[in-house]
C-alpha positions in Angstrom: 0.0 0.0 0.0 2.1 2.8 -0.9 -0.8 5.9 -0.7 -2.5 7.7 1.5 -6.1 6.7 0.3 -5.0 2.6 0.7 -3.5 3.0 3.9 -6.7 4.6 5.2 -8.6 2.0 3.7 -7.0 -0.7 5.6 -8.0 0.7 9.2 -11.2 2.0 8.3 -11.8 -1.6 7.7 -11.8 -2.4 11.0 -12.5 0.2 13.3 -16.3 1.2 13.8 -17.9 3.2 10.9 -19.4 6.2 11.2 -23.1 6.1 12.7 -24.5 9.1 11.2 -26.0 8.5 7.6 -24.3 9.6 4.8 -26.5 8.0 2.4 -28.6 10.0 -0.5 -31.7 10.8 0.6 -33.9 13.8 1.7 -36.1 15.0 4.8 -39.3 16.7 3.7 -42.5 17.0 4.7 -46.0 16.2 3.1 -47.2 19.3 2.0 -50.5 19.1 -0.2 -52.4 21.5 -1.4 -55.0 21.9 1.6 -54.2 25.3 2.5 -55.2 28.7 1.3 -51.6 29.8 0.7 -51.1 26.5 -1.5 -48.7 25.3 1.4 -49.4 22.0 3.5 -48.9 21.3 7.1 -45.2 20.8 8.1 -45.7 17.3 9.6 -42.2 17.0 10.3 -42.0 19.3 13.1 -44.8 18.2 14.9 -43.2 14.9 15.9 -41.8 14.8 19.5 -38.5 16.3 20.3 -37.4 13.0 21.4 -38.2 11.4 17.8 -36.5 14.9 16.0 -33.3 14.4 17.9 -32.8 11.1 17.2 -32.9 12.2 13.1 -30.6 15.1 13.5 -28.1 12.7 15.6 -28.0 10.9 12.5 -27.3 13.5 10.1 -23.9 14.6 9.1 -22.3 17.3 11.2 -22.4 19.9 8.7 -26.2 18.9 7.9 -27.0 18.5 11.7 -26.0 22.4 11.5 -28.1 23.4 9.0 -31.4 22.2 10.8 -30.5 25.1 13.2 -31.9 27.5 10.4 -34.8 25.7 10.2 -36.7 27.2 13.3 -35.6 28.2 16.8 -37.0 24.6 17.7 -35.2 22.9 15.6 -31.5 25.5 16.8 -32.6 23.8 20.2 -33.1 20.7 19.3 -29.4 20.9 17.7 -27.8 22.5 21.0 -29.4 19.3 23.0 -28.9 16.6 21.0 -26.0 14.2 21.6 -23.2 15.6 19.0 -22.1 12.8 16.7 -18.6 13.9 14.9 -17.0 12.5 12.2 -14.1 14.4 11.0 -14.8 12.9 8.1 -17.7 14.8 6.9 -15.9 17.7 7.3 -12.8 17.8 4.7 -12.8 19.6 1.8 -13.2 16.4 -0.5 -15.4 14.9 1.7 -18.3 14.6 -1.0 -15.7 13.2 -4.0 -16.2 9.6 -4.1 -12.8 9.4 -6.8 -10.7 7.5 -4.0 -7.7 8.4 -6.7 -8.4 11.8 -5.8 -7.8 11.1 -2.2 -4.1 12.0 -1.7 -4.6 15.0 -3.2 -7.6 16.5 -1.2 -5.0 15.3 1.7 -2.1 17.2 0.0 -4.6 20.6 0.2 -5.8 20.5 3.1 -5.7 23.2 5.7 -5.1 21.1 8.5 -4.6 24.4 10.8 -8.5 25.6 9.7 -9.8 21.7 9.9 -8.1 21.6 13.7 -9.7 24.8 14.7 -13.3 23.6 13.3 -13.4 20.5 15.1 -12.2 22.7 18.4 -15.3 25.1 17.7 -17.6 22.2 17.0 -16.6 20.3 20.6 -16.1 23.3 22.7 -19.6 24.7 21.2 -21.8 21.6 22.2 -22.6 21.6 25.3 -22.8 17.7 25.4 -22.7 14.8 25.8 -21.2 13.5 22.9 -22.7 10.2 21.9 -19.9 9.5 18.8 -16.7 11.4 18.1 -14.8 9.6 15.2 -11.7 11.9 14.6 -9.4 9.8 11.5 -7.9 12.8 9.9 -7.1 15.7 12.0 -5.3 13.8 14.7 -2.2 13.7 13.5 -1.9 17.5 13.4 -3.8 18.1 16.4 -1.1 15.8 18.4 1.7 16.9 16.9 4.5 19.5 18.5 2.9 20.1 21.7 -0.2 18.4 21.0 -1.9 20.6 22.9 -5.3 20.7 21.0 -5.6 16.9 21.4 -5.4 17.4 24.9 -8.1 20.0 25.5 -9.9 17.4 23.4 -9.6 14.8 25.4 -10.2 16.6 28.6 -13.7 17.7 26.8 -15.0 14.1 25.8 -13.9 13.4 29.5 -15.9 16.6 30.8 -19.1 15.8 28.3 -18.9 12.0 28.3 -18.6 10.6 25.3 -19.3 7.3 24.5 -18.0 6.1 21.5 -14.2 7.1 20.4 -12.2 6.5 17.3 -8.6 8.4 17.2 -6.6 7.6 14.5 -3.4 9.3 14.1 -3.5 9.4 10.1 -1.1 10.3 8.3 1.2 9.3 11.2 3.8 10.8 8.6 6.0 13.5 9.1 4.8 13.0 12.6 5.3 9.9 15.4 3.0 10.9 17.8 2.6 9.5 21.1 -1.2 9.3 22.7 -1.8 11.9 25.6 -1.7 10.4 28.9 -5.3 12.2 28.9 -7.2 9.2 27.3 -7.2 7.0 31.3 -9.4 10.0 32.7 -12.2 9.4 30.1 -14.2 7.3 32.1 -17.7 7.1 30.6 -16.7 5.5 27.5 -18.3 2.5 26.0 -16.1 1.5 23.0 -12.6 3.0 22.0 -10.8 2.0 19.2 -7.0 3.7 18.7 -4.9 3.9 15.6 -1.2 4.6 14.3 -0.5 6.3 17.5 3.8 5.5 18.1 2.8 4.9 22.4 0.1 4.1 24.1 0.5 5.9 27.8 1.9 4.4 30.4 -0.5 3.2 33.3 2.2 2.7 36.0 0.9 5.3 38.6 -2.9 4.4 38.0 -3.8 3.0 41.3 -4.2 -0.9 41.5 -7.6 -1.7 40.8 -8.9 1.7 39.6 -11.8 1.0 37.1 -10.3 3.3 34.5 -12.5 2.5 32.2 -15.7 1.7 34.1 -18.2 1.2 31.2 -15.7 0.1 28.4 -17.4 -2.8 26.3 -15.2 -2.9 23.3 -11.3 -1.7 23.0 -9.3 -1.7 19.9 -5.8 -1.2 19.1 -4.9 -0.4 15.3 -0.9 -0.4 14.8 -0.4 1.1 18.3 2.3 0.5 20.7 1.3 -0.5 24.0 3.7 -2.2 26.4 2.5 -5.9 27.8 2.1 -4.3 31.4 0.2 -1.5 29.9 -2.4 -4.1 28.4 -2.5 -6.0 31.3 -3.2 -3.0 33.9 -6.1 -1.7 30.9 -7.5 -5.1 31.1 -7.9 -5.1 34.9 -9.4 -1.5 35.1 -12.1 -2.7 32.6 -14.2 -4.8 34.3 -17.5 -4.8 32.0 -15.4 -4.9 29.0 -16.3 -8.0 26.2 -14.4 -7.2 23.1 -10.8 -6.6 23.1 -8.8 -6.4 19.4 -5.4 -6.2 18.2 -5.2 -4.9 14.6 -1.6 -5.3 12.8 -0.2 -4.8 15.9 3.4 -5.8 15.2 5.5 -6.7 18.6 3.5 -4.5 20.4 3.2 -6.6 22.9 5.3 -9.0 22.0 4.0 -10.9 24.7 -0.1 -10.8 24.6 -1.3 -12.1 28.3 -4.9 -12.4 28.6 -6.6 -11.7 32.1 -10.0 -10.6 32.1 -13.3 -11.9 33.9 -15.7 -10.3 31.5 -13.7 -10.6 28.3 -16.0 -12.5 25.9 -14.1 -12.1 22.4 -10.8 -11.8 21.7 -9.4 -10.8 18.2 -5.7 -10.8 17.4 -6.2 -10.3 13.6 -3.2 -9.4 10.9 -1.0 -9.4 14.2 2.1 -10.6 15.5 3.5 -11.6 18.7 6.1 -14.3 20.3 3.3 -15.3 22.1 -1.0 -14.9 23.3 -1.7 -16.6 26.3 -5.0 -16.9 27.1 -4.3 -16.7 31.1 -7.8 -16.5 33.1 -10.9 -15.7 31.0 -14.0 -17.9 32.2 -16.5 -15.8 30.4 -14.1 -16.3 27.1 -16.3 -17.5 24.5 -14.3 -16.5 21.0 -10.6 -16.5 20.4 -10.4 -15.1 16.5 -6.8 -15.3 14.7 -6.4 -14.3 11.4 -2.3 -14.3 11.0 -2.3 -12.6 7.1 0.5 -9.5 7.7 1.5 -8.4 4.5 4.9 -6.9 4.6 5.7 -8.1 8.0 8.3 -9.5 6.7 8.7 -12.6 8.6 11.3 -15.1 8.9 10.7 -18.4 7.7 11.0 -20.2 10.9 8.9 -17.7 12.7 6.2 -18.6 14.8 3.3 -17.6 17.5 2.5 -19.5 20.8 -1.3 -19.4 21.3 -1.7 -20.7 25.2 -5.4 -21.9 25.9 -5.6 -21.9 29.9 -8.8 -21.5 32.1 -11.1 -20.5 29.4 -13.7 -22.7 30.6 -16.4 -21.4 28.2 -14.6 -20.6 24.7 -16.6 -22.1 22.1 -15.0 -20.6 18.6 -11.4 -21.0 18.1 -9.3 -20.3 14.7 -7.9 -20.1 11.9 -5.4 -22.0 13.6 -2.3 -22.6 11.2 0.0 -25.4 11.7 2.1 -23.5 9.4 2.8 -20.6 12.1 1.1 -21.5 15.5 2.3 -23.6 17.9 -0.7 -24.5 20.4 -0.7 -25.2 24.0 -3.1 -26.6 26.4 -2.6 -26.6 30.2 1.2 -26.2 29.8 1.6 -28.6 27.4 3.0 -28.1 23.9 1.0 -30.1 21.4 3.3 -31.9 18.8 2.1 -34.3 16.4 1.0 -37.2 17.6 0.2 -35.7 21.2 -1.9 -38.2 22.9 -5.7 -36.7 24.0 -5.7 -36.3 27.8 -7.4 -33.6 30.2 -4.4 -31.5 30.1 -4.1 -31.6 26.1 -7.8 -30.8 25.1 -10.3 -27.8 25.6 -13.5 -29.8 25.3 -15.5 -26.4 25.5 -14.9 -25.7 21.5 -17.6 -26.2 19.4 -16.9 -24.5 16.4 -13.2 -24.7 14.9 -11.3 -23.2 11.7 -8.3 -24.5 10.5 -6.3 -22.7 7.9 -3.7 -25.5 6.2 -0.9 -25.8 3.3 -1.9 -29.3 2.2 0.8 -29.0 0.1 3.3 -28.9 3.1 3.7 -32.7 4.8 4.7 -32.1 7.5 1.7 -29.2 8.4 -1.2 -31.3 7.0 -0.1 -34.2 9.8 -0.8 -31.9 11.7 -4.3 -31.9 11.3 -5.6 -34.8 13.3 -3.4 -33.9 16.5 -5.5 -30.6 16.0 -8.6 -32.2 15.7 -7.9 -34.2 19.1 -7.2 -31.7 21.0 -11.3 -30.3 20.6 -13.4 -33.4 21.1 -16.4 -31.7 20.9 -15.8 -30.1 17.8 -19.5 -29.7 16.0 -18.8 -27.7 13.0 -15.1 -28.0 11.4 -13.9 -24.8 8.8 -10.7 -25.8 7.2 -9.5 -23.2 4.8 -6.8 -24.9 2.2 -3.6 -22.4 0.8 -1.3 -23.1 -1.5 2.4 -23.2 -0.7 5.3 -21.0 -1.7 7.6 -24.2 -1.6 5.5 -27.8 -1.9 7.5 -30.7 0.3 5.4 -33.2 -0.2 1.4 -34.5 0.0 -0.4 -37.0 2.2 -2.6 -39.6 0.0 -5.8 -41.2 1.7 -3.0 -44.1 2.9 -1.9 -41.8 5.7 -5.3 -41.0 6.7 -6.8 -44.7 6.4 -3.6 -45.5 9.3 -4.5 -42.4 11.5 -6.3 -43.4 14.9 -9.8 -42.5 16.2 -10.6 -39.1 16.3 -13.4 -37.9 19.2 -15.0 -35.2 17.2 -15.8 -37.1 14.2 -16.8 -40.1 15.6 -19.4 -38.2 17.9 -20.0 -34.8 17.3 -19.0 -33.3 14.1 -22.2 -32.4 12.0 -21.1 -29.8 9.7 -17.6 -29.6 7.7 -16.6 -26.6 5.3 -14.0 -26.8 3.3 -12.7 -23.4 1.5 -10.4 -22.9 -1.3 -10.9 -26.2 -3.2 -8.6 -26.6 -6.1 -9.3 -30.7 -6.4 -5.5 -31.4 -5.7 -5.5 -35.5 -4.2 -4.2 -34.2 -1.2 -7.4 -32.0 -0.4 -9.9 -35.0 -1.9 -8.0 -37.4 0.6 -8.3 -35.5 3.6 -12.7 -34.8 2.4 -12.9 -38.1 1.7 -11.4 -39.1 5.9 -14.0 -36.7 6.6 -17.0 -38.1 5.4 -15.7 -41.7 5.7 -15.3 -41.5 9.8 -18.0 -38.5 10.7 -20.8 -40.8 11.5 -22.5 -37.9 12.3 -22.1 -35.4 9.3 -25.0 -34.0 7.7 -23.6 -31.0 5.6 -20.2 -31.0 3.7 -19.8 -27.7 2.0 -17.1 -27.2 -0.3 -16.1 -23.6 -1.5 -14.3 -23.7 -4.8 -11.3 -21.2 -5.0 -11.5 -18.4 -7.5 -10.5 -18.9 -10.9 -11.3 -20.3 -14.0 -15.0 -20.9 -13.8 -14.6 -23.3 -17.0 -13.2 -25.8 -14.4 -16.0 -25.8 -11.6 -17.4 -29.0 -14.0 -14.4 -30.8 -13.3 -14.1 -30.0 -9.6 -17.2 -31.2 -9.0 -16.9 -34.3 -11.1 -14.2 -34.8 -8.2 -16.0 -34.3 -5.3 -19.1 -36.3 -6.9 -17.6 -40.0 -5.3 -17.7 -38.2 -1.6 -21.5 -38.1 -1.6 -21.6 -42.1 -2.6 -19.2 -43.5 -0.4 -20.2 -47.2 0.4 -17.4 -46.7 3.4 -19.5 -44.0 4.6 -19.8 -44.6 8.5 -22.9 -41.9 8.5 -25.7 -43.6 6.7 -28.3 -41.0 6.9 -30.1 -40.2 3.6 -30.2 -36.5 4.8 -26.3 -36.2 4.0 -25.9 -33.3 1.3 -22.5 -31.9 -0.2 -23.3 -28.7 -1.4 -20.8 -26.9 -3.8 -20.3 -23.1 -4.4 -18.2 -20.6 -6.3 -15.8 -18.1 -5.0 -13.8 -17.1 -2.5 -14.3 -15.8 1.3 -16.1 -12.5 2.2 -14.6 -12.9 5.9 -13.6 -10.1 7.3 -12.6 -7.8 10.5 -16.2 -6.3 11.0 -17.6 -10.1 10.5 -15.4 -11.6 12.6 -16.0 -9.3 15.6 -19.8 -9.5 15.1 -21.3 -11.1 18.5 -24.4 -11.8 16.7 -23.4 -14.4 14.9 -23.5 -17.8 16.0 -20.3 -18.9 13.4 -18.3 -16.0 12.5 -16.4 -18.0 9.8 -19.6 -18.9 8.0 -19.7 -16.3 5.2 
């Protein structure tokens, strides 16, 4: 990503969006012909003040301003309404939808003025402030002194916001460091923070201080914080359910989990030596997505994820042979790790496994995996192809491999992405189908490409369905194929209200 525009892109994939509206559309009222002047009756303003609020909220700051010329109701309503910022809104380009345009409008604009608005805009409301979303001005508001993104801070602490997205873009000329500031903002709900060089240092908050009192969801976007720093932030968070790392590179290079409320984790395009999954017992998701372009990482690098008392985690993965090592209880598991009580986490339910078929010594990795979760229900295994092939299992290794607790008893759902018909990915399907005496769906997601060849794939997989080895023998069995790749992503991922966030 070598501009502006794409690096933006990247972490506006995964912080919150905006929540006002900036879709087309128009507020009017119905005015007919009913009265003598030809005008109609203004049904708009005769809703509740309640009901009025809650549309300007949702308006774009710059529209949210002009209702104020409306009527000296509607200036009122404006002053009392809960401000919802996005800095956004408020560029020069903000209405050109040419993203190649995008470094330029950057390149013009007055980032002095754009400071000094969004100062007039907080310092004017008189709160609170339901949503500020600053992902421009930050950098020059933090940098020298930083002085504005201070008085910033000590307003959203003063007029309580709730929801906060800083994001220190361009973080180039400048390396700015986040004000120490951000710990006395105590009534917010979700924070997520972006490209900022350090993340404070909590040292001298007092043991046990609920910094963040009411914090549900944290996020950290490429931004430095120290493994202490996490830890303390974690303890002074006690309602908090969602904590993210986005491409956070080293920073910790240690990730130690201790929460009692945590109920998601996310450590997605991010590296560390290891994430330990200390105490969580309301842990339910641990989501790893390990694809860092231009990390640059050694060949022989890899992650230790530790699973310790995580009594209620339920979705696990993408697990990758390829770059994490797992351990349960204190124990490493290597292949051909025997299934005890201190080797398996018999909470799972739901587990994705992302594998290089084409590299031995990985794919026999896969049924040590698969013993470590016994009551595995539904099984995602995404297939990649490898830089450098050493070698493929045929269906002889996987006749020879032992029994398997999950698909012998529980497994009723397998999905299978990226199929490109190699006999390395049929062999491994057709272990699948062959010992799941439970399986009912089998669906297999072909990879993008030639869509000339989809016939011939599924000529392949056509022997699965009729397997006279079959150890499930009920007529309800289905293999259903599709085209194209994944639509996973960040935003997906993190969504709570899904059951299986690696279903899409």
């Amino acid at each position: 990503m070598g501009t502006m525009s794409a690096i933006m892109r990247s972490i506006l994939a995964c912080v919150p969006p905006a929540q006002s509206s900036t879709s087309d559309g128009s507020l009017s009222a119905d005015f007919s012909a009913t009265s003598p002047c030809g005008g109609g009756e203004d049904r708009i303003s005769r809703l509740p003040d309640v009901l009025l609020s809650d549309i300007v909220s949702r308006l774009p700051v710059k529209d949210a301003a002009r209702t104020a010329a409306i009527s000296p109701r509607w200036r009122s309503l404006r002053a009392s309404t809960p401000l919802v910022l996005d800095d956004s809104d408020i560029l020069p380009c903000s209405d050109d939808d040419d993203d190649d345009d995008d470094d330029y409008c950057f390149a013009l604009t007055d980032w002095h003025a754009l400071t000094d608005t969004v100062s007039r805009i907080l310092a004017g409301h008189q709160g609170p402030f339901r949503c500020v979303r600053l992902t421009a001005v930050c950098n020059y508001a933090a940098a020298r002194d930083g002085s504005a993104l201070v008085r910033w801070l000590r307003l959203f602490a003063a007029k309580g916001v709730q929801d906060l997205v800083l994001v220190n873009f361009p973080n180039w000329p400048f390396k700015n460091n986040l004000p120490a500031e951000i710990l006395s903002v105590a009534s917010l709900r979700r924070l997520y923070l972006g490209l900022w060089n350090k993340f404070p240092d909590t040292e001298d908050l007092p043991r046990g201080a609920h910094v963040f009192p009411h914090l549900v969801e944290l996020g950290f976007c490429r931004t430095d914080i120290k493994a202490k720093d996490l830890d303390r932030l974690l303890q002074c968070s006690p309602v908090l359910e969602k904590l993210a790392l986005v491409s956070c590179y080293d920073t910790p290079r240690d990730v130690r989990v201790r929460s009692r409320s945590l109920r998601c984790v996310l450590f997605w395009m991010s590296i560390a030596d290891a994430l330990a999954v200390v105490v969580a017992p309301r842990l339910e998701r641990l989501i790893l997505w390990n694809e860092c372009p231009g990390a640059g990482l050694e060949k022989n690098f890899r992650i230790r994820v530790k699973i310790g008392h995580a009594p209620k985690l339920k979705v696990l993965g993408y697990l990758e042979p390829c770059i994490h090592v797992l351990e349960i209880a204190n124990t490493v598991i290597e292949s051909g790790t025997k299934p005890s009580p201190l080797t398996t986490a018999p909470s799972v339910e739901i587990l994705a496994l992302r594998v290089r078929f084409g590299v031995r010594k990985e794919a026999k990795m896969l049924p040590t995996f698969l013993r470590c979760f016994p009551n595995v229900e539904t099984l995602h295994v995404m297939s990649t192809e490898p830089d450098e092939p050493t070698g493929k299992l045929n269906f002889k290794f996987w006749q020879d491999v032992g029994p398997i607790e999950c698909l012998q008893s529980h497994i009723k759902k397998v999905v299978f992405k990226n199929f490109r018909g190699n006999r390395s990915e049929l062999a491994f399907l057709r272990f699948v189908v062959e010992r799941a005496r439970h399986l009912l769906n089998m669906v297999v997601v072909l990879a993008d490409g030639d869509p000339s060849s989809e016939g011939r794939l599924v000529a392949k997989l056509k022997p699965l369905a009729c397997s006279t080895k079959r150890a499930n023998r009920d007529p309800k069995f289905t293999i259903l194929v599709r085209n194209g790749g994944s639509s996973w992503s960040f935003r997906i991922a993190s969504d709570l209200s899904l059951s299986d966030p690696f279903d899409c």
